[in-house]
N, C-alpha and C positions, 0 to 999 in steps of 0.2 A: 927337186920337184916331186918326185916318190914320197916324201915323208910330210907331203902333205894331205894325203888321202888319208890315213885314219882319220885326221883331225875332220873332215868332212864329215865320216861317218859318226862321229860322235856326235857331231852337232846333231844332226838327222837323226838319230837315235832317241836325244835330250827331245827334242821339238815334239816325237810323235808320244812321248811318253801321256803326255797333261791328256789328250786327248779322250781315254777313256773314263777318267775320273770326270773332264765335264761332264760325260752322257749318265752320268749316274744322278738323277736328279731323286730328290726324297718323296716320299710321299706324305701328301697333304692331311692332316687328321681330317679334313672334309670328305676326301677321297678314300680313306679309308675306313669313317662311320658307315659311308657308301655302300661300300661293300661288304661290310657285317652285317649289315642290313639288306642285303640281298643275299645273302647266304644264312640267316636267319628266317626270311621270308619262302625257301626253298626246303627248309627240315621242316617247317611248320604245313607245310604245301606238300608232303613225301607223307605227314604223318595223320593220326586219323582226327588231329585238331582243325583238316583242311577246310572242314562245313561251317567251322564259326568263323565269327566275323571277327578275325584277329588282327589287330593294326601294331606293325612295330616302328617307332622312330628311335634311332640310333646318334646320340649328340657325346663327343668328348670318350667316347666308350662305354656311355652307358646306355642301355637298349633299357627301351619304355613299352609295356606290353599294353593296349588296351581295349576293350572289349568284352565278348561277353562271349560264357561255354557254360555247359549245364552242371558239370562237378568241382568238387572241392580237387579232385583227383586230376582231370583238364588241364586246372590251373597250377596246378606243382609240375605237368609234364611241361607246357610251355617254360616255364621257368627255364625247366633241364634241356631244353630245343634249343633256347635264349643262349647257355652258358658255353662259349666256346672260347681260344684265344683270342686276347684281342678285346676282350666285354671286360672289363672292370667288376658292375654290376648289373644285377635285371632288375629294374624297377616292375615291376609285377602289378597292374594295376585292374587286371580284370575280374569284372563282374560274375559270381558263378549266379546264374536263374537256369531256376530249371525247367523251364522252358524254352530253355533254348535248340536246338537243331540238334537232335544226336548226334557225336561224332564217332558214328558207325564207319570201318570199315567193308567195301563190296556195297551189291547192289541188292537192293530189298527187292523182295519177290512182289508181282503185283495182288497175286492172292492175298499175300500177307499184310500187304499194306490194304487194303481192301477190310480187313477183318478187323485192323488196327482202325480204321477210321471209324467203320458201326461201333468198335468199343468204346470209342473216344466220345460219337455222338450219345449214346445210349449213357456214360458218364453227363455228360455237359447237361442232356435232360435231369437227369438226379440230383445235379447240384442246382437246377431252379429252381425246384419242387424246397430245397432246402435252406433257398437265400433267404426267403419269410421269416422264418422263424426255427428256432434252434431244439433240439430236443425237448430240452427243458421246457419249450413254449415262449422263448425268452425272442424279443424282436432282435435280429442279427443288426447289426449298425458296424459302420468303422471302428468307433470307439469302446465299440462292445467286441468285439474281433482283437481289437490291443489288448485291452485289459486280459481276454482268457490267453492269448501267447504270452504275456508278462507272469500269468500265473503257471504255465508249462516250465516255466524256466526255475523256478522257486523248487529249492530241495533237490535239482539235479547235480549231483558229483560232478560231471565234465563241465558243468558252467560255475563253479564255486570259484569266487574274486572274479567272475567275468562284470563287464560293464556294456551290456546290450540294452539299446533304445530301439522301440518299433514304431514303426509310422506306419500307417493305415489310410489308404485311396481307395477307391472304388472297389474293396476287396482285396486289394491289393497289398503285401503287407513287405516292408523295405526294413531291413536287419543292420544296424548300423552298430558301431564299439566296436568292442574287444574282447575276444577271448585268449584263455590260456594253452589253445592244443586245436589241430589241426580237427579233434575228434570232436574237441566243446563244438567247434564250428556247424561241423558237420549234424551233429545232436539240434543244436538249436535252429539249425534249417527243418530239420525234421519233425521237429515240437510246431513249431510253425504252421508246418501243414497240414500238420494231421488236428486245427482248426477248424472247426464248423464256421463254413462261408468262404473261406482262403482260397482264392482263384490261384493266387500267384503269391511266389514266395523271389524276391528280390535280397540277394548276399552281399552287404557290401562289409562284412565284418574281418578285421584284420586279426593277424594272431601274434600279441604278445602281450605287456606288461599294464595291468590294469591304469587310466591313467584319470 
């Protein structure tokens, strides 16, 4: 009767083994885009890209940034917020206008923002006075607004083999193609602006291989 108590215990041994491998359940790639996309929306929310309107969706491991920040510079740090274990790739799809919400670190002072807004008025007057008519005497129009940014771009080193199209609304002027360098980009937002009439300057230009 004795030499049948190991045999018990082995059984009982054998039986509790399976137990901890069921409770091991995997996780879901749904379950876990979930969570790099909460932990992407949290560096983004910590950093100073918190003021833009950043939207990230997270599908199969690849995080889609989109939105809109005021720099060329904004959008390369999202990028590097986006890229952790776990992301495959960042789809990077935000818009740099530069108008968009500074993403200032800390709280502006009220004097300063106070002085920042008579500047800003006392600009917005100067650009009425200048919607009429252009130096030259020349009537300001949309299609007159494109033609002199198409001619800003002509003869610049950073845009040579670039492929930029300008569209023009209410002053409004939308950069679409392609450049070759983070700098062409950055150049031909600024030829842009420095347009008589140009309220607003809209980036939607990619950087690579002319196509």
């Amino acid at each position: 009767m004795r030499a049948a108590f190991p045999s018990v215990f082995v059984v009982a041994a054998l039986m509790a083994v399976p137990a901890p491998v069921r409770a091991a359940v995997p996780q879901t790639q749904a379950s876990a885009d979930h969570n790099l996309d909460e932990r992407i929306e949290k560096r983004l929310s910590a950093s100073t890209l918190k003021k833009y309107n950043v939207k990230v969706s997270v599908t199969n491991g690849i995080a889609t940034l989109t939105g809109t920040v005021a720099t060329e510079a904004d959008r390369l740090k999202a990028t590097q917020l986006a890229t952790m274990p776990g992301i495959s790739r960042v789809d990077n799809q935000l818009i740099v206008d530069l108008n968009a919400p500074a993403g200032t670190s800390g709280v502006k002072s009220t004097a300063k923002e106070g002085a920042e807004k008579t500047k800003e008025g006392a600009e917005k007057a100067v650009d009425k006075t200048k919607e009429g008519l252009s130096k030259t005497g020349e009537v300001i129009t949309d299609s007159w607004i494109t033609t002199r940014v198409h001619s800003k771009f002509v003869g610049e080193d950073l845009l040579k083999d670039s492929n930029i199209s300008v569209d023009t609304k209410d002053h409004v002027v939308t950069l679409k193609g392609t450049v070759m360098s983070a700098a062409g980009r950055a150049r031909a937002v600024e030829q842009a602006k420095d347009v008589e009439g140009v309220h607003r300057v809209i980036d939607q230009l990619t950087i690579g291989p002319k196509k």
